[in-house]
Each structure stands twice: as C-alpha cells, then as structure tokens.
C-alpha positions in Angstrom: 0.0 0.0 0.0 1.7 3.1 -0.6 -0.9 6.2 0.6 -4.4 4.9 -0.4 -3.2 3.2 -3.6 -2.0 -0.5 -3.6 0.7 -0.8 -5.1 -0.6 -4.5 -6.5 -3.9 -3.4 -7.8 -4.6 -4.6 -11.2 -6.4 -3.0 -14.1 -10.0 -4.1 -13.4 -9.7 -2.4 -10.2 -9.7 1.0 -11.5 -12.2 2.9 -12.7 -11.6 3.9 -15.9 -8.5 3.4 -18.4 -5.0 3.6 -16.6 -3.6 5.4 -19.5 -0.3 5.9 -18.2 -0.3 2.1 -17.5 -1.2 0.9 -21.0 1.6 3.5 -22.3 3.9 1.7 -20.5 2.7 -1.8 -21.9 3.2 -0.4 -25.0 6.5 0.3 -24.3 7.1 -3.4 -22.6 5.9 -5.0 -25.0 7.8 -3.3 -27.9 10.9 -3.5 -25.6 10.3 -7.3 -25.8 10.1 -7.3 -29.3 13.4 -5.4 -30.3 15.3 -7.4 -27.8 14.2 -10.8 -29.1 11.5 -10.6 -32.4 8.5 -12.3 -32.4 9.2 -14.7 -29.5 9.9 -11.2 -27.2 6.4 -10.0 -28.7 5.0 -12.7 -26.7 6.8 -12.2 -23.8 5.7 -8.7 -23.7 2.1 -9.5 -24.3 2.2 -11.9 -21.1 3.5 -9.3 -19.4 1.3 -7.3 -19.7 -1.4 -10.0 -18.9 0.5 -10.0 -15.5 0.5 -6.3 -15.1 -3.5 -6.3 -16.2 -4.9 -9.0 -13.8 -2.5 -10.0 -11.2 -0.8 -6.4 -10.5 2.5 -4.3 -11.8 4.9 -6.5 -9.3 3.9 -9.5 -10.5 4.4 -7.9 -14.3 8.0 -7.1 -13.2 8.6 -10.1 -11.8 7.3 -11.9 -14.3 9.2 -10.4 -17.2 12.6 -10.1 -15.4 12.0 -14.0 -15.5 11.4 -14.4 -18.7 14.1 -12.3 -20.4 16.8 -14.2 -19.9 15.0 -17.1 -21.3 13.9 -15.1 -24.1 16.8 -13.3 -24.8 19.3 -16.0 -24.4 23.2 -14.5 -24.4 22.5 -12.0 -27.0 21.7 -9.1 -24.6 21.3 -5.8 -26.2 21.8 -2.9 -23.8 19.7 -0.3 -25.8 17.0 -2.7 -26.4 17.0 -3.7 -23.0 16.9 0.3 -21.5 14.2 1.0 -23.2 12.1 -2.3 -21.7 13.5 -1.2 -18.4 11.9 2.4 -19.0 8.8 0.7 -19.7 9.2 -1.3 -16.7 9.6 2.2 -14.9 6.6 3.5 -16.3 4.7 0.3 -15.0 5.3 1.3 -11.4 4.9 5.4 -11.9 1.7 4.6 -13.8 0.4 4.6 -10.0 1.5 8.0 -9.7 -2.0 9.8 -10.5 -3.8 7.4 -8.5 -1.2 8.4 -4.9 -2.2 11.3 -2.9 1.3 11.4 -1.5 2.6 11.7 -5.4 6.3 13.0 -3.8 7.2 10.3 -1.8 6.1 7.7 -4.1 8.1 9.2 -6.9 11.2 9.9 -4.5 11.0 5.9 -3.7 10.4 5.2 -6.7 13.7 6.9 -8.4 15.8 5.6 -5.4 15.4 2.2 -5.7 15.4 2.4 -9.7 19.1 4.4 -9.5 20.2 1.3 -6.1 19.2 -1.8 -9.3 21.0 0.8 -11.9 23.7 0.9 -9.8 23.6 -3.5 -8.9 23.0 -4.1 -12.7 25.8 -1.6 -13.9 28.3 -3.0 -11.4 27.5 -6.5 -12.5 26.7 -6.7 -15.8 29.7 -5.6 -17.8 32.0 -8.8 -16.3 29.3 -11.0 -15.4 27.1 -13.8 -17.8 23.4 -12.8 -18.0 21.8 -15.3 -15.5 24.1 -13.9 -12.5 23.2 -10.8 -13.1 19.7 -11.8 -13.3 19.7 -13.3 -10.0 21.9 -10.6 -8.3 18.9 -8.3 -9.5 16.5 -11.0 -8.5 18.1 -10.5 -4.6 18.2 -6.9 -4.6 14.6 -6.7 -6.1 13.5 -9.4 -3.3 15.2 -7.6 -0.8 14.1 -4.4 -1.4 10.3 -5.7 -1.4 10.3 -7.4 1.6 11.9 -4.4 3.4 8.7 -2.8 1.6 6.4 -5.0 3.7 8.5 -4.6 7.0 8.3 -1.0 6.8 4.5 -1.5 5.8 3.8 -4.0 8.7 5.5 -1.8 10.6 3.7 1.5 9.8 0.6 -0.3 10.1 0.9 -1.2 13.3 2.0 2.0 14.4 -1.4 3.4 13.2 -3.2 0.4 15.0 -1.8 1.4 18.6 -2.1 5.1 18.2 -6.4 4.8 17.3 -6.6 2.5 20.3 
C-alpha cells in the first residue's frame, strides 16, 4: 500500500482506463520485441497480462523472468533500456492514482538508481543469468523491506487509534 493506492492493484480495479499504464505496456511490449522478435512479442504481451490481472509487481517479476530465457546471451543494452523504462513506467503509472505523489516518486527513483547501480556494477563482467539473480536478490530484498516497513507502519497506526 503506498498512501491509499496498492501498489498491486490490477487494471479491473480502476475505474476507468490507466492510460499511463497501458503506455507503459506499450512500451514493454515493444521493448520485448526489439530485444528478441516475435518470440519477445509474446513475452511482452504476457507481461502485460500480468500487469492487467495479477498487478505491476507481478508484471516485473514476471518479465525479469522471462528475459533471460527469451533473450538468451544475446543481450542488447539499448534494447534492454528502453524495456527497463517501460518497466519504470509500469510502477509510476500509480503515480496519479497516490495522494502522496512526492514520496512515491522519490521511492520510486531511489530504488530504480540502487538496481541501476547493482546491474551496472555487474553486468559488464558477469554472464546474464548472475546478473539476473543478483537483480532478482536486490529486487526481493528491497520488497520485503517494503512489507516490513508497511507492517510496521501499520501497526503504528493500530496502537495510536486505540
């Protein structure tokens, strides 16, 4: 939950078009597709089938795991920014929908420069799956220090109403 938005909420629970959102499939999916042709059209489609009815993290999660299988060794790094910006946009695509749109957007640009700065130190020297699961960590890391902090809050709120 980050202000009254979830940060999992899914397409049908909105009540109109997420246009932001389906921007930033567009740009998934056509990320997929210069990185890896038809078979990354796919990918990107699924995707966004993720980020429609199960929520953006499971979209992210979902296609980190599949790029290495769809990309195979032949990893190229302009190809593969611009599916990371549409990743981006997936998780600012909330932004309209936060009341607290600063802090959100401040989070948000922190941990995206801490996984720029995992993925630059790994990536140059390293073969593509270890770099996929040193992002894999950091991203699992960094989400369940989400939920602590969340717990945490929460129950903060719970003993101050009583």
């Amino acid at each position: 939950m980050i202000g009254n938005v979830r940060a999992d909420s899914t397409l049908l629970d909105h009540d109109g078009p997420d246009l932001p959102g389906l921007l930033a499939c567009g740009i998934v999916v056509g990320g997929f597709a210069l990185l890896a042709g038809e078979i990354g059209l796919i990918a990107g489609i699924v995707t966004v089938g993720f980020w429609a009815f199960l929520g953006t993290p499971y979209a992210i999660a979902g296609g980190h795991a599949m790029l290495p299988g769809v990309v195979g060794d032949a990893l190229a790094v302009p190809e593969l920014v611009v599916l990371e910006i549409g990743f981006l946009g997936l998780v600012l695509s909330a932004v309209h929908r936060t009341p607290d749109r600063g802090r959100f957007v401040f989070a948000t640009i922190v941990a995206v420069a801490a996984l720029l700065l995992v993925v630059a130190s790994t990536i140059p020297s390293w073969p593509l799956w270890a770099v996929s699961l040193v992002l894999l960590v950091a991203l699992a890391a960094g989400m369940y220090l989400t939920h602590r902090v969340s717990v945490a809050r929460d129950h903060r709120r719970q003993e101050e109403t009583g």
